[in-house]
C-alpha positions, 0 to 999 in steps of 0.5 A: 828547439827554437821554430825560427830555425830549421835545419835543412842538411848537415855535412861533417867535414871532418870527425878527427881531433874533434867533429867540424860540420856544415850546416845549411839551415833557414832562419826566420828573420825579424821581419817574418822572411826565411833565409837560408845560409850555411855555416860551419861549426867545430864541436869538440865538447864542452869544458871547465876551466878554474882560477886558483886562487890563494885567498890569504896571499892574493897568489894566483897559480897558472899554467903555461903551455903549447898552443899550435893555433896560436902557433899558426897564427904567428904568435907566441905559442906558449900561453899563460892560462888557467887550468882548463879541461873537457868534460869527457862525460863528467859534471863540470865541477868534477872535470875541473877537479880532475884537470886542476890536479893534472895540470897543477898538482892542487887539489882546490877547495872552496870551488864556487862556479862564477858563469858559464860562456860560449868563447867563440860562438861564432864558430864553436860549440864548446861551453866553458864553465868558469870556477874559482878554486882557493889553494895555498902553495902546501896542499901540492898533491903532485907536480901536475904538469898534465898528461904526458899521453896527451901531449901535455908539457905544463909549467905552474906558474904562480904570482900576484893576482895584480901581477897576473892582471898587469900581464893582461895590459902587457900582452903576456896573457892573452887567453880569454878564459884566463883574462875574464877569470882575473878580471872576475877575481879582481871584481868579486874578491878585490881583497885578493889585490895586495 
């Protein structure tokens, strides 16, 4: 751990859905001086998430789904998003896997991670490690659509990567784990943009 912090109490708020403390802590500025604040993080795990992309077409395949935050803040609920999922105990890559042929119904191949990134460190724990996965539209094992336990009502959604980029321009895709997997797409495999 780092000797410019120093946890001084941690209170958890609340343990439900996922655990929100607050921490109270001194930090060492860059001037020598100690100060104390307090702060409050949501820890819900670490995730993956994947692009999958058709290589031969430049076709992507997304998901839609219902996101009550979004929801809450006012706006359109039904997002446009990769596939994405929580370790729950796995390997990242494995996780992803196992979420990919849930929400999607492929089985990628070809998986290469691109980078790992906190979303919203500000607030949140959660480390999400990005994947590319090629598929093609013949290799569908299921329906996917997730897991009905859990709530989950998936739609697969597929459409050209330059497509899928364009929405981002538009508004229709506002997730920031989908948006820098298109643009790592659009950079890493520009091949992809027919």
């Amino acid at each position: 751990m780092d000797e410019r912090v120093r946890i001084l109490e941690t209170q958890t708020l609340s343990d439900d859905w996922a655990t929100l403390n607050k921490v109270t802590f001194a930090l060492q500025r860059r001037d020598g001086t100690w100060q104390t604040m307090s702060r409050e993080s949501y820890d819900r795990g670490h995730a993956a998430a994947m692009l999958l992309l058709d290589p031969a077409t430049g076709t992507v395949a997304l998901t839609r789904q219902f996101r009550y935050p979004v929801y809450a803040s006012g706006d359109p609920a039904w997002l446009i998003e990769v596939c994405a999922g929580l370790l729950d105990g796995e390997q990242p890559v494995e996780a992803i896997m196992r979420e990919a042929l849930e929400e999607t119904g492929y089985r990628p191949t070809a998986v290469e991670h691109a980078f790992d990134a906190y979303m919203s460190p500000g607030s949140v724990t959660e480390k999400l490690s990005h994947f590319i996965g090629h598929y093609t539209s013949g290799q569908r094992e299921t329906t996917g659509g997730g897991l009905h336990d859990e709530g989950e009502d998936i739609e697969v959604l597929e459409l050209p990567l330059k497509q899928a980029l364009a929405m981002i321009k538009t508004g229709e895709i506002v997730d920031a784990k989908t948006i820098a997997l298109l643009y790592w797409a659009a950079l890493n495999r520009p091949e992809a943009l027919k």
